[in-house]
PDB file as gemmi writes it, atoms N, CA and C in Angstrom:
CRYST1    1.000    1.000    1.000  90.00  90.00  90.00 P 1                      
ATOM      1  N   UNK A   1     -47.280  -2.755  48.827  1.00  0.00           N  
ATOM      2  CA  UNK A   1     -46.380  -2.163  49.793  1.00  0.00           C  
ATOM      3  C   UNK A   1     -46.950  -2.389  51.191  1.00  0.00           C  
ATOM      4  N   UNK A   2     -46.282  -2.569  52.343  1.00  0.00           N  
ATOM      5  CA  UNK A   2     -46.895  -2.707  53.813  1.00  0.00           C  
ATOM      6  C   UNK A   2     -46.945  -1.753  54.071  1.00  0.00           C  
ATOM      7  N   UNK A   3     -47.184  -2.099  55.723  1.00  0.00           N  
ATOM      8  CA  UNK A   3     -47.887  -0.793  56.264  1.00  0.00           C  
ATOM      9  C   UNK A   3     -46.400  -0.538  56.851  1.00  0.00           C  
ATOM     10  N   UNK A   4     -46.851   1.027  57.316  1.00  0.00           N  
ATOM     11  CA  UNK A   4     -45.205   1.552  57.720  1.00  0.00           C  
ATOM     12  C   UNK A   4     -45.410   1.441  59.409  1.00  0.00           C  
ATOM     13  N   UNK A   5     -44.258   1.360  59.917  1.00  0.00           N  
ATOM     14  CA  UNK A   5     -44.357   1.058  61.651  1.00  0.00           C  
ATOM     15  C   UNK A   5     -45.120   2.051  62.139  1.00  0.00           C  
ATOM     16  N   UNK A   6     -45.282   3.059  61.638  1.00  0.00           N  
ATOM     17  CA  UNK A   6     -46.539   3.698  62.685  1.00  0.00           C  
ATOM     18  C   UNK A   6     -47.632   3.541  62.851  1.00  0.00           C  
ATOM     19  N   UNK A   7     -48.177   2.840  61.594  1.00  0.00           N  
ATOM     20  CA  UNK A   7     -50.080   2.310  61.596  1.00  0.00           C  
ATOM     21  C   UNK A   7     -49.708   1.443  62.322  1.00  0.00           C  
ATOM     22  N   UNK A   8     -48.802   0.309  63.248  1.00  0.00           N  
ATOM     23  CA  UNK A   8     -49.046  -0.226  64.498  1.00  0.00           C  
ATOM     24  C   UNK A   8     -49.691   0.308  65.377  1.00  0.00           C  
ATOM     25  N   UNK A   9     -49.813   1.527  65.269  1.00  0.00           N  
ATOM     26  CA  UNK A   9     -50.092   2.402  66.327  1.00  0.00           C  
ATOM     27  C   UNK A   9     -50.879   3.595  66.420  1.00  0.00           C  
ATOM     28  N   UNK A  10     -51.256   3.905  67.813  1.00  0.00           N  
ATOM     29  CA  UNK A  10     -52.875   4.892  67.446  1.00  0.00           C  
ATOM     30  C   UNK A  10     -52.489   6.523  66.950  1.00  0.00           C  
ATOM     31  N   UNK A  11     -53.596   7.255  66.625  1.00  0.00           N  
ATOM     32  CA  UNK A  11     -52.632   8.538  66.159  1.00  0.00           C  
ATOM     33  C   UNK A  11     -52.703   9.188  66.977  1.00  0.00           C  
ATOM     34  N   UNK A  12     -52.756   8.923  68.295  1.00  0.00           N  
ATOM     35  CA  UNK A  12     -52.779   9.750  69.561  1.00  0.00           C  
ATOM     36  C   UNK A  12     -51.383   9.397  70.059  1.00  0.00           C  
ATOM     37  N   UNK A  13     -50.684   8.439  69.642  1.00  0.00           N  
ATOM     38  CA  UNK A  13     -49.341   7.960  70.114  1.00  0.00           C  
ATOM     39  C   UNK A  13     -48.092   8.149  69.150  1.00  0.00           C  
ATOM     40  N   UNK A  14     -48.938   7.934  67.724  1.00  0.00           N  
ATOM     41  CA  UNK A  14     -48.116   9.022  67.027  1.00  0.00           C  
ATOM     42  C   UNK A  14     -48.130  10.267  67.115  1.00  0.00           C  
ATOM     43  N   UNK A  15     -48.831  11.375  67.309  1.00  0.00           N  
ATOM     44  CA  UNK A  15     -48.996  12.497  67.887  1.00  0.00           C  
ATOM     45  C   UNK A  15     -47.895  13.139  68.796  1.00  0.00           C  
ATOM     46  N   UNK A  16     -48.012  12.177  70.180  1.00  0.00           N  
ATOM     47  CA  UNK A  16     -47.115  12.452  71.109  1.00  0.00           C  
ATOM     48  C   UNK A  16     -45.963  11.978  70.753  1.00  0.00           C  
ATOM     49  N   UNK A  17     -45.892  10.969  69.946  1.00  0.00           N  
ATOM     50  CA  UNK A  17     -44.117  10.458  69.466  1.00  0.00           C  
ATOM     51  C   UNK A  17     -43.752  11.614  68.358  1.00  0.00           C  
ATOM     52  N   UNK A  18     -44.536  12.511  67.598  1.00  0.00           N  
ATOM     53  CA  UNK A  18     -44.288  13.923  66.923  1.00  0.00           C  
ATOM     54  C   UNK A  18     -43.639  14.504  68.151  1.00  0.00           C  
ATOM     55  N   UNK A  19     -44.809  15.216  68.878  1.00  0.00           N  
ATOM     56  CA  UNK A  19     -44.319  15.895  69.718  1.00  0.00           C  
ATOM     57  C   UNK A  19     -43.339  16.217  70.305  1.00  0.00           C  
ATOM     58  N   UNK A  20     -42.883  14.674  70.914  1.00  0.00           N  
ATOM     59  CA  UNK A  20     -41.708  14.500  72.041  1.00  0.00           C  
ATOM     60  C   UNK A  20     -40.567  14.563  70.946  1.00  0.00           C  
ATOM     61  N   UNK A  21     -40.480  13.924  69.776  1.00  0.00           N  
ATOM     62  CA  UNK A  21     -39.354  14.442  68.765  1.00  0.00           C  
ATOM     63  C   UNK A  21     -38.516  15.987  68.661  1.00  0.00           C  
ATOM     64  N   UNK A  22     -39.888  16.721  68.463  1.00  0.00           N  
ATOM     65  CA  UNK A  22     -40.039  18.043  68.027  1.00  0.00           C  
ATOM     66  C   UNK A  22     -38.856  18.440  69.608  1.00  0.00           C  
ATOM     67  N   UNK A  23     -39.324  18.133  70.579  1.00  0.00           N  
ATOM     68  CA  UNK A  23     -38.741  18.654  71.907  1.00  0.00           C  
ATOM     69  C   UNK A  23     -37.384  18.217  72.034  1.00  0.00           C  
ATOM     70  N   UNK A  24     -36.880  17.087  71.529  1.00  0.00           N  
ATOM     71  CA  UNK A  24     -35.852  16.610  71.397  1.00  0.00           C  
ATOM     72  C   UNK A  24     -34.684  17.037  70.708  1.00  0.00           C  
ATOM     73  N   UNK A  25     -34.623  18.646  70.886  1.00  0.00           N  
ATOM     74  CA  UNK A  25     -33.170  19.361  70.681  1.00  0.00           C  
ATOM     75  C   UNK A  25     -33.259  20.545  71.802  1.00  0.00           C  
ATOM     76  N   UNK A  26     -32.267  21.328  72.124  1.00  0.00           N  
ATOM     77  CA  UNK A  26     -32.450  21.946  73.011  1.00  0.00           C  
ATOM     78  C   UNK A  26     -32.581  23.311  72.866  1.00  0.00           C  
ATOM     79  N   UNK A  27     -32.416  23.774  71.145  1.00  0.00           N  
ATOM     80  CA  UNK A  27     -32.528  24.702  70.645  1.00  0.00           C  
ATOM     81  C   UNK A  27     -34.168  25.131  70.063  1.00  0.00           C  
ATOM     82  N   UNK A  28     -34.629  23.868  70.326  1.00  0.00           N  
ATOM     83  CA  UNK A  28     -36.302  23.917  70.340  1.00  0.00           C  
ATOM     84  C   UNK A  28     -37.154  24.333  71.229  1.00  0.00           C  
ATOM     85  N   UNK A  29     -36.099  23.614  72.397  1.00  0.00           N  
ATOM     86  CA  UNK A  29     -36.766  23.945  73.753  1.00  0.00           C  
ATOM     87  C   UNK A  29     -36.386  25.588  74.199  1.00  0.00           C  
ATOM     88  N   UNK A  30     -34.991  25.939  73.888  1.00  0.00           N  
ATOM     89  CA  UNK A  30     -35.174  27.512  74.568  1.00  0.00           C  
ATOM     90  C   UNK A  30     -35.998  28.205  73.011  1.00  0.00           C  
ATOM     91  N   UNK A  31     -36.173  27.701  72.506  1.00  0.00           N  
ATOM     92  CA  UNK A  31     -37.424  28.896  71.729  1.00  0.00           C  
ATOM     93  C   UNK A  31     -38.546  28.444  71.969  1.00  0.00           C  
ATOM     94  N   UNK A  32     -39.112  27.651  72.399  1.00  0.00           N  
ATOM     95  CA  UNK A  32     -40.429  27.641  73.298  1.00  0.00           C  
ATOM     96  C   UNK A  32     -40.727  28.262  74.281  1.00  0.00           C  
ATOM     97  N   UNK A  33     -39.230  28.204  75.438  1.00  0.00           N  
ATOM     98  CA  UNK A  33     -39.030  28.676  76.417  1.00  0.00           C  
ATOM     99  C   UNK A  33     -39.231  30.543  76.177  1.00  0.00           C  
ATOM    100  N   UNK A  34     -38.717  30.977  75.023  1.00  0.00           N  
ATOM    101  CA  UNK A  34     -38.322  32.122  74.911  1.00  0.00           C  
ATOM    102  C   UNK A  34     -40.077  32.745  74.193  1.00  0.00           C  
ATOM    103  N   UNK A  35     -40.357  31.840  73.462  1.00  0.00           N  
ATOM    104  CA  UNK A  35     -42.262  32.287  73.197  1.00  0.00           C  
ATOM    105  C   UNK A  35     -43.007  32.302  74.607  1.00  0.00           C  
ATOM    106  N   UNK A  36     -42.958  31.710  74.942  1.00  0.00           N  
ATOM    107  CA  UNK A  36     -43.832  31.759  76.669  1.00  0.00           C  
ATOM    108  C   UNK A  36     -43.206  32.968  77.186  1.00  0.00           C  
ATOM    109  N   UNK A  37     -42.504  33.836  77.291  1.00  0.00           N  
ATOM    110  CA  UNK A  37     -41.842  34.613  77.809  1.00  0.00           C  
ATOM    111  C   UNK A  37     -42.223  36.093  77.093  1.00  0.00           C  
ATOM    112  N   UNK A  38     -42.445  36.010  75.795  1.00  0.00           N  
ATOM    113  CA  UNK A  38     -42.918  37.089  74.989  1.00  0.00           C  
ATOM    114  C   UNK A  38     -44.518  36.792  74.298  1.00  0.00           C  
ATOM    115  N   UNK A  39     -44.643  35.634  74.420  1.00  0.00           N  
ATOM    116  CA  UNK A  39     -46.412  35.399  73.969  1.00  0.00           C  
ATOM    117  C   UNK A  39     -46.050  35.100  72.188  1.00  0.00           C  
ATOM    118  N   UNK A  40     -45.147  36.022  71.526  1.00  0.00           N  
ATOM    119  CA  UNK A  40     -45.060  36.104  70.161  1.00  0.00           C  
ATOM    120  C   UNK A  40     -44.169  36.916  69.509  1.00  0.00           C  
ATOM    121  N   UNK A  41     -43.591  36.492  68.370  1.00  0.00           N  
ATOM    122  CA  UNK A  41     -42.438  37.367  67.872  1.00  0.00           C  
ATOM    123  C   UNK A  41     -41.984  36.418  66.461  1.00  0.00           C  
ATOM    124  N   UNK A  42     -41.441  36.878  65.482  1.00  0.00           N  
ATOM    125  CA  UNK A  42     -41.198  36.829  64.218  1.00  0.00           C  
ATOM    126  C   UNK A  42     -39.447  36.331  64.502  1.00  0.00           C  
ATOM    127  N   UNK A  43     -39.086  35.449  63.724  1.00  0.00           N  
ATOM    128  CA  UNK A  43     -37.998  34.670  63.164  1.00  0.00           C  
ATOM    129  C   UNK A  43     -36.983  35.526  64.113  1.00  0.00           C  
ATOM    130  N   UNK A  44     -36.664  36.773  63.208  1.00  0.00           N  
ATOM    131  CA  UNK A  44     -35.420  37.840  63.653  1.00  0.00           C  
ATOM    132  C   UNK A  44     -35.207  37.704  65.462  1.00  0.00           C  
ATOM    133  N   UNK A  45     -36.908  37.953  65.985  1.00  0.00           N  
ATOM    134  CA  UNK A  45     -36.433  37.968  67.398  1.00  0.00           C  
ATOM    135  C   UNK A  45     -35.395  37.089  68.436  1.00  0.00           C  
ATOM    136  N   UNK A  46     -36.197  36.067  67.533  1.00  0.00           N  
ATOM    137  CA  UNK A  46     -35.604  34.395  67.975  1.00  0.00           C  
ATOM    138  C   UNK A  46     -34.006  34.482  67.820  1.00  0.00           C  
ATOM    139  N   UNK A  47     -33.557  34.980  66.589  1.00  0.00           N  
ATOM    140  CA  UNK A  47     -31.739  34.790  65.966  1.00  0.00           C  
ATOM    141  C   UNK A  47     -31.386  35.794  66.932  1.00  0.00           C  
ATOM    142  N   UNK A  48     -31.980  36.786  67.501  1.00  0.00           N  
ATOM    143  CA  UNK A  48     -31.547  38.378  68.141  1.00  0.00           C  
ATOM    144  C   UNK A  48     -31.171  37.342  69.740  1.00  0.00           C  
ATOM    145  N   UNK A  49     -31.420  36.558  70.176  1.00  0.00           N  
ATOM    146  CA  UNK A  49     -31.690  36.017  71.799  1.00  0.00           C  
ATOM    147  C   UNK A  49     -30.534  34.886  71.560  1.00  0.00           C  
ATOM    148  N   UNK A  50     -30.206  33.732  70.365  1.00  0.00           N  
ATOM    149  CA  UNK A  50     -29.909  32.509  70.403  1.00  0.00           C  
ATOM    150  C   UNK A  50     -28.865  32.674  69.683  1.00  0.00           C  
ATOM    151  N   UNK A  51     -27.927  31.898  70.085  1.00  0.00           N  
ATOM    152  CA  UNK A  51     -26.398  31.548  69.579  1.00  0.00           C  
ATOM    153  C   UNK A  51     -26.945  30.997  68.238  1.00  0.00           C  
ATOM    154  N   UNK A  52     -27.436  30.925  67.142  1.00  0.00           N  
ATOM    155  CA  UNK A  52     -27.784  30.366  66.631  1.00  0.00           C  
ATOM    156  C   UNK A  52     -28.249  31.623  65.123  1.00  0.00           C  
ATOM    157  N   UNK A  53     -27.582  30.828  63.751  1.00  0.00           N  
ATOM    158  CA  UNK A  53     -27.935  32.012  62.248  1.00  0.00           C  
ATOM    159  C   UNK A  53     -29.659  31.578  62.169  1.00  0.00           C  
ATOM    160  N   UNK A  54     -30.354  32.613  61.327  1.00  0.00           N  
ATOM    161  CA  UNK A  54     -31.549  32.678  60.920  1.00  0.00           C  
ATOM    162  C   UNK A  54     -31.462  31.231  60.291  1.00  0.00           C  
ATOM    163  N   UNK A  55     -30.735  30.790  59.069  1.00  0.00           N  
ATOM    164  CA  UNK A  55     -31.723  29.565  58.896  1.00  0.00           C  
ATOM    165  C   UNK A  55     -31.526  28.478  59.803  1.00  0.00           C  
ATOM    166  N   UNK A  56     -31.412  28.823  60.219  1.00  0.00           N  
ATOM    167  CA  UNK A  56     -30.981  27.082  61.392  1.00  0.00           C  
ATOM    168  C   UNK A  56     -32.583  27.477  62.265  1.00  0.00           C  
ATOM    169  N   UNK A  57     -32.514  28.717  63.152  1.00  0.00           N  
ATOM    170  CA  UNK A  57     -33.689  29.137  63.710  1.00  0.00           C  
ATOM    171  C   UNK A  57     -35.134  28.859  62.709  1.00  0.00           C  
ATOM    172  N   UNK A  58     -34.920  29.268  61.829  1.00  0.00           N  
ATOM    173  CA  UNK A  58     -36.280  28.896  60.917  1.00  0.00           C  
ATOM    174  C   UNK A  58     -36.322  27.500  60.771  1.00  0.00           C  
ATOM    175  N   UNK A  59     -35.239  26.793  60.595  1.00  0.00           N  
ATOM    176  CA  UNK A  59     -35.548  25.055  60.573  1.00  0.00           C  
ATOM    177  C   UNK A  59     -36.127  24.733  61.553  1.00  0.00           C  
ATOM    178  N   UNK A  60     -35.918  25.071  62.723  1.00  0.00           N  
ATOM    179  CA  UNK A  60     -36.626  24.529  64.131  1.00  0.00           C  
ATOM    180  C   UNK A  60     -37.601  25.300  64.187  1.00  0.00           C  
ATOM    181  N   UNK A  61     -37.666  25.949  63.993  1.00  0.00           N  
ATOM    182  CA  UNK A  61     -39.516  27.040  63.650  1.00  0.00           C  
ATOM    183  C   UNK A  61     -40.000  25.838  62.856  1.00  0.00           C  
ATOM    184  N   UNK A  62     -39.943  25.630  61.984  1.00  0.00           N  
ATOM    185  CA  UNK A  62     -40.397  24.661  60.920  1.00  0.00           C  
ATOM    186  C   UNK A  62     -40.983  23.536  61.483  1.00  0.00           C  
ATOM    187  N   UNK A  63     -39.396  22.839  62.391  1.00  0.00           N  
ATOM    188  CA  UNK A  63     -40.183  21.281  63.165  1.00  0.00           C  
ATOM    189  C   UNK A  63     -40.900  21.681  64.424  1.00  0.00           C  
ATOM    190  N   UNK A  64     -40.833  22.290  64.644  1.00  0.00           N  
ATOM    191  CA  UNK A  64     -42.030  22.755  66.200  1.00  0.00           C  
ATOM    192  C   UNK A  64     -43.453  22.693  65.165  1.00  0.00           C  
ATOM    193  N   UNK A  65     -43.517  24.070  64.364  1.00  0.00           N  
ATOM    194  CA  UNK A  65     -44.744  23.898  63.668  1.00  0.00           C  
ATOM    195  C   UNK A  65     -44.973  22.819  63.072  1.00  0.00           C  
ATOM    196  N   UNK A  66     -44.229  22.077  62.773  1.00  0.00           N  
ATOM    197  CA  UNK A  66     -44.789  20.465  61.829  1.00  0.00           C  
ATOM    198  C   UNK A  66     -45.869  19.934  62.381  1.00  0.00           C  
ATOM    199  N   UNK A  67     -44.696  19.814  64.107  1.00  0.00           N  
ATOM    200  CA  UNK A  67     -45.320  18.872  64.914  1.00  0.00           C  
ATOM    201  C   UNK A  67     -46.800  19.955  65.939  1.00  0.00           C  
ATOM    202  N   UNK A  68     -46.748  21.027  65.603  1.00  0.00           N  
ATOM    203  CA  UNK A  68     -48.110  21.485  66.167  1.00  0.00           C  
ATOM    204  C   UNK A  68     -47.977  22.216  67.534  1.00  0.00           C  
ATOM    205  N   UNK A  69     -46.701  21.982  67.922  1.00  0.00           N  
ATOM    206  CA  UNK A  69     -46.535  22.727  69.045  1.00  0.00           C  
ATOM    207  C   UNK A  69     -46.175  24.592  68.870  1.00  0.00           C  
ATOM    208  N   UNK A  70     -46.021  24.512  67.658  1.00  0.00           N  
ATOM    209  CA  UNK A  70     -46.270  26.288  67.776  1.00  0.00           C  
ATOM    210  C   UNK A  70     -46.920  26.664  66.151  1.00  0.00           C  
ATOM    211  N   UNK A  71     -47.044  28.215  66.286  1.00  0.00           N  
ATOM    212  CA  UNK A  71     -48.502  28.457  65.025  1.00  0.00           C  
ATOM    213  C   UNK A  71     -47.340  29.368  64.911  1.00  0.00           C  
ATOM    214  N   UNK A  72     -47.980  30.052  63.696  1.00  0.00           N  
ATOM    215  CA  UNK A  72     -47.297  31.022  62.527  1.00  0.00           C  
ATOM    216  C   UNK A  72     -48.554  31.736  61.986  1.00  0.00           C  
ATOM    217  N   UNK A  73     -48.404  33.020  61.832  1.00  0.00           N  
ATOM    218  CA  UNK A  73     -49.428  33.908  61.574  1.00  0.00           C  
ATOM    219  C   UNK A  73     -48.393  34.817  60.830  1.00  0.00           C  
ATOM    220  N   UNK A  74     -49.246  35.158  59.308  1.00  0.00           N  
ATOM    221  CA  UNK A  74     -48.850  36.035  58.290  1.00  0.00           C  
ATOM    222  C   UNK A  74     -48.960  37.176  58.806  1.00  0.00           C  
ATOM    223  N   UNK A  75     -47.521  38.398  59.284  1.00  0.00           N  
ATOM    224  CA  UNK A  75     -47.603  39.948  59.096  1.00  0.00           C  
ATOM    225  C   UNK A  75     -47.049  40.552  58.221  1.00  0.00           C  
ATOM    226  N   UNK A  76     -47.489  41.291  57.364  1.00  0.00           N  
ATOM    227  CA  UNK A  76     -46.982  41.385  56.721  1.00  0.00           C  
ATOM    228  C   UNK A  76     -46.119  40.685  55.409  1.00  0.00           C  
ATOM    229  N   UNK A  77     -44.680  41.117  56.091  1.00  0.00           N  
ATOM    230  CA  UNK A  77     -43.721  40.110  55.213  1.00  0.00           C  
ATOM    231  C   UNK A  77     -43.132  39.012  55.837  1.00  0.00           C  
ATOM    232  N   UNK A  78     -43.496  39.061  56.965  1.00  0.00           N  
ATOM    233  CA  UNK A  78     -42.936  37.945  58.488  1.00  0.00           C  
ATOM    234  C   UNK A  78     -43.806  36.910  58.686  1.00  0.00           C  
ATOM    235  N   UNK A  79     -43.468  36.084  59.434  1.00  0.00           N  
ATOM    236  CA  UNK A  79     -44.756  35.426  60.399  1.00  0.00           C  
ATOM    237  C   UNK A  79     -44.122  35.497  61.597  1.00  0.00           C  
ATOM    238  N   UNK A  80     -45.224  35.710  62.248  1.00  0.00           N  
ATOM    239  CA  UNK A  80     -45.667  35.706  63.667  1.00  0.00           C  
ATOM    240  C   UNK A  80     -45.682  34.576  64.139  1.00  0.00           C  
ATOM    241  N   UNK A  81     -44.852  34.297  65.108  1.00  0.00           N  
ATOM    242  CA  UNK A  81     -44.876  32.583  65.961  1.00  0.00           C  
ATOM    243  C   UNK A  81     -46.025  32.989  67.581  1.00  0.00           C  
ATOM    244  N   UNK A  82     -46.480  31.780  67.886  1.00  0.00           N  
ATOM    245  CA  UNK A  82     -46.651  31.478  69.422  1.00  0.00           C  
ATOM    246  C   UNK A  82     -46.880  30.160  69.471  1.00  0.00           C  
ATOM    247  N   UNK A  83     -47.132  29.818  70.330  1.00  0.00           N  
ATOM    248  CA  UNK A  83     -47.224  28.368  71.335  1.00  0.00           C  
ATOM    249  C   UNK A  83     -48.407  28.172  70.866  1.00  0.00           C  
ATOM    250  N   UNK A  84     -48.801  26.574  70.303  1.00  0.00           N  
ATOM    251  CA  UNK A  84     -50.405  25.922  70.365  1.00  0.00           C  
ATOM    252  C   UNK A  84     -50.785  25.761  71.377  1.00  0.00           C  
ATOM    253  N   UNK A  85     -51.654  26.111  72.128  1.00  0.00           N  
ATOM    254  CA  UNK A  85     -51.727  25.695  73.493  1.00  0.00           C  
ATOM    255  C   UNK A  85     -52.570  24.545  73.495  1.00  0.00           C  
ATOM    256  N   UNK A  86     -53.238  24.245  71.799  1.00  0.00           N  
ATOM    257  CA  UNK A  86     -53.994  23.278  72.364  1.00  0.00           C  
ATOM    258  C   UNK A  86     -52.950  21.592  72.219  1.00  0.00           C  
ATOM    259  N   UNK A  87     -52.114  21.672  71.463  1.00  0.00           N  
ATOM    260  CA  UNK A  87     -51.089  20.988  71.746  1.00  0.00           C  
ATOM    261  C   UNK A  87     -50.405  20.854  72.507  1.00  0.00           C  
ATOM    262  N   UNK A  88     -50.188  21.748  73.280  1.00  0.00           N  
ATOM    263  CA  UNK A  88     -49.569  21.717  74.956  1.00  0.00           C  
ATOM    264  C   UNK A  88     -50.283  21.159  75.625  1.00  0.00           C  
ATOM    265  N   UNK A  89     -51.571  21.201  75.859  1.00  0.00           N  
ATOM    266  CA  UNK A  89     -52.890  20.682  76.367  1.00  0.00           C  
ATOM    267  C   UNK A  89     -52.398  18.851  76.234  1.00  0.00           C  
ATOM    268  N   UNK A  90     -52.618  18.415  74.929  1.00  0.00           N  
ATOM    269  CA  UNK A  90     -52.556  16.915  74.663  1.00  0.00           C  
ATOM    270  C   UNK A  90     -51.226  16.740  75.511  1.00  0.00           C  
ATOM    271  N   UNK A  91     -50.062  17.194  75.977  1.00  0.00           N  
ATOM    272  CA  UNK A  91     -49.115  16.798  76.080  1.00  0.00           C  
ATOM    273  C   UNK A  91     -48.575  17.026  77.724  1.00  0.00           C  
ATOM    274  N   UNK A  92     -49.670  17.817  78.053  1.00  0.00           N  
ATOM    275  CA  UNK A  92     -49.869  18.110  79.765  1.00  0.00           C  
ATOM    276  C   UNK A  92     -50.795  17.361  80.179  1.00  0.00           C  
ATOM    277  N   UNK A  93     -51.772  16.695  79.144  1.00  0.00           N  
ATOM    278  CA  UNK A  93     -52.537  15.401  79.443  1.00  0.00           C  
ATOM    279  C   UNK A  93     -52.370  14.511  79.768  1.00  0.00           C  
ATOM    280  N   UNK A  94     -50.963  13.686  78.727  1.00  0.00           N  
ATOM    281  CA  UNK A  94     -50.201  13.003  78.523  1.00  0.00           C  
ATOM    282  C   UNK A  94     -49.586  12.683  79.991  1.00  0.00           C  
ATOM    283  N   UNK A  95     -48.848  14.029  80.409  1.00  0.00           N  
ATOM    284  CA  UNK A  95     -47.912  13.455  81.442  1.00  0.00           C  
ATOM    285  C   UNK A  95     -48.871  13.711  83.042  1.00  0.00           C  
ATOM    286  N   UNK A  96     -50.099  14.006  82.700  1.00  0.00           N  
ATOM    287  CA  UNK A  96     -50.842  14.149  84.213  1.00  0.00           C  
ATOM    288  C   UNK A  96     -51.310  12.636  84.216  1.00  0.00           C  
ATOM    289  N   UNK A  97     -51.692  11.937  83.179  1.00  0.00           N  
ATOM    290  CA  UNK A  97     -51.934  10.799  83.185  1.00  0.00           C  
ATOM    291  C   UNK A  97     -50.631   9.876  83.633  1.00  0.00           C  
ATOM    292  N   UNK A  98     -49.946  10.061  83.492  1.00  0.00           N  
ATOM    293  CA  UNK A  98     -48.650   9.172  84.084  1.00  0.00           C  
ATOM    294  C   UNK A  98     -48.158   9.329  85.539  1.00  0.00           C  
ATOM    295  N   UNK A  99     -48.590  10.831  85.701  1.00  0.00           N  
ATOM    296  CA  UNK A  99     -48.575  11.454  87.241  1.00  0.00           C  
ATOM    297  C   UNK A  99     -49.532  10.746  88.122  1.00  0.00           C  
ATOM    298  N   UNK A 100     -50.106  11.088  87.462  1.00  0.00           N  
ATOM    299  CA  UNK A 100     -51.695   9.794  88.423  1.00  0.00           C  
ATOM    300  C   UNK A 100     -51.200   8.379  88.549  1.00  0.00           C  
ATOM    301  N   UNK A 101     -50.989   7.821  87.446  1.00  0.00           N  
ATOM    302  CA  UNK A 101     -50.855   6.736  87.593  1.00  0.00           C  
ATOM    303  C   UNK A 101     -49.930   6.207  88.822  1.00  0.00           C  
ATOM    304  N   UNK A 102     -48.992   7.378  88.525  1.00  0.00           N  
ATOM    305  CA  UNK A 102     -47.688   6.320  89.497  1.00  0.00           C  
ATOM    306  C   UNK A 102     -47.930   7.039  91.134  1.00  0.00           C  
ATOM    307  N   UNK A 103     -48.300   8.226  91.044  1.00  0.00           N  
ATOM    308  CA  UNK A 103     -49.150   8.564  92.329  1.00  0.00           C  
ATOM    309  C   UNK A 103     -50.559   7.236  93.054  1.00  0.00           C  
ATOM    310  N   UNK A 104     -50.758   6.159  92.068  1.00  0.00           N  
ATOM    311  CA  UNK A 104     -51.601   5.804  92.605  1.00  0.00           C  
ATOM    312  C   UNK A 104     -50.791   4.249  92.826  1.00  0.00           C  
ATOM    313  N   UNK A 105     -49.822   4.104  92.145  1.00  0.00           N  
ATOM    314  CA  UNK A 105     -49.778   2.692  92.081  1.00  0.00           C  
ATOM    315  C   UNK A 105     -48.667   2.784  93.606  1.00  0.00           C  
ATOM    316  N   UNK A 106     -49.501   1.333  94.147  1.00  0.00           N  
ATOM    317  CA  UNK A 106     -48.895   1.236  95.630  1.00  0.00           C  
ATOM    318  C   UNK A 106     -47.563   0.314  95.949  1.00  0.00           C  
ATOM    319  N   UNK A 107     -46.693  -0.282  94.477  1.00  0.00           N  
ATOM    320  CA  UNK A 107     -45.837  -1.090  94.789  1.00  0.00           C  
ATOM    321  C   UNK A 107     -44.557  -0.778  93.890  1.00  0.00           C  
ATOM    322  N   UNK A 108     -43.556  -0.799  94.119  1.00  0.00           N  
ATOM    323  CA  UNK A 108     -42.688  -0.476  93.421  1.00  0.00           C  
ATOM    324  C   UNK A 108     -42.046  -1.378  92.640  1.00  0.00           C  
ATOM    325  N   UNK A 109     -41.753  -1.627  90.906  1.00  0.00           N  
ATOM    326  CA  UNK A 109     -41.770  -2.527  90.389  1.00  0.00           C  
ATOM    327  C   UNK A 109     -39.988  -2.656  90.304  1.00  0.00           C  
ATOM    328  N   UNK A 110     -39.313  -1.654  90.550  1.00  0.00           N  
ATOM    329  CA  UNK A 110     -37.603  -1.755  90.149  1.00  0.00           C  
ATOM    330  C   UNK A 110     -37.204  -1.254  91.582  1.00  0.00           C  
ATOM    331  N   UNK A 111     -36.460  -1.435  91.934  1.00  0.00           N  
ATOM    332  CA  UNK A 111     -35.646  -1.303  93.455  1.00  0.00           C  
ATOM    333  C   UNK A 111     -34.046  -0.487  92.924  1.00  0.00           C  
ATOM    334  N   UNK A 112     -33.664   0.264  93.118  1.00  0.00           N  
ATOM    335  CA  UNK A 112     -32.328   1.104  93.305  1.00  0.00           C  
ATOM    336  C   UNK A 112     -31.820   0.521  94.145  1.00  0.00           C  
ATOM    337  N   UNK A 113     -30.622  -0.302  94.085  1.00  0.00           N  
ATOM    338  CA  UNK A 113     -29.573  -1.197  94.314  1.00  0.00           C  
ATOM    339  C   UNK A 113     -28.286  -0.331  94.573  1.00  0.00           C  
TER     340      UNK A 113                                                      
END                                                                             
């Protein structure tokens, strides 16, 4: 069997191609948005704030945690969500490095016509 298109590639780039997936609905993003705002809170809170039924909310609980951008902690009969921060970290890395870059580069390669 070959290799699959991602061993082209480093796992720091698969990582961030997780990542940026994971971000790539918008119902992901206001429950990120909505954890930064409370630090932490269990499934129910999330369905209590969002147009959105419990399992749909737990599916995107699910792909955030896949991809590492948020944790789950056993209470009880619940889990407890918050933000990885150290995954936020790789991904505020990510784009300070691109910030620099184009902060430094002195020529502009595409022109707006």
């Amino acid at each position: 069997m070959g290799a699959s298109k991602t061993d082209h590639f480093t796992e720091k780039q698969n990582q961030l191609a997780a990542i940026a997936k994971a971000l790539g609905h918008p119902a992901r993003v206001a429950i990120i948005e909505y954890l930064l705002s409370v630090d932490s809170c269990i499934c129910g809170d999330i369905v209590n704030v969002l147009p959105l039924a419990q399992p749909t909310v737990s599916q995107h609980l699910k792909e955030l945690k896949n991809a590492g951008i948020i944790k789950g902690n056993i209470e009880g009969n619940a889990i407890c969500y918050c933000i990885n921060e150290e995954t936020l970290s790789i991904l505020q890395a990510f784009f300070s490095h691109i910030n620099n870059h184009l902060q430094n580069k002195k020529s502009n390669c595409c022109y707006i016509i």
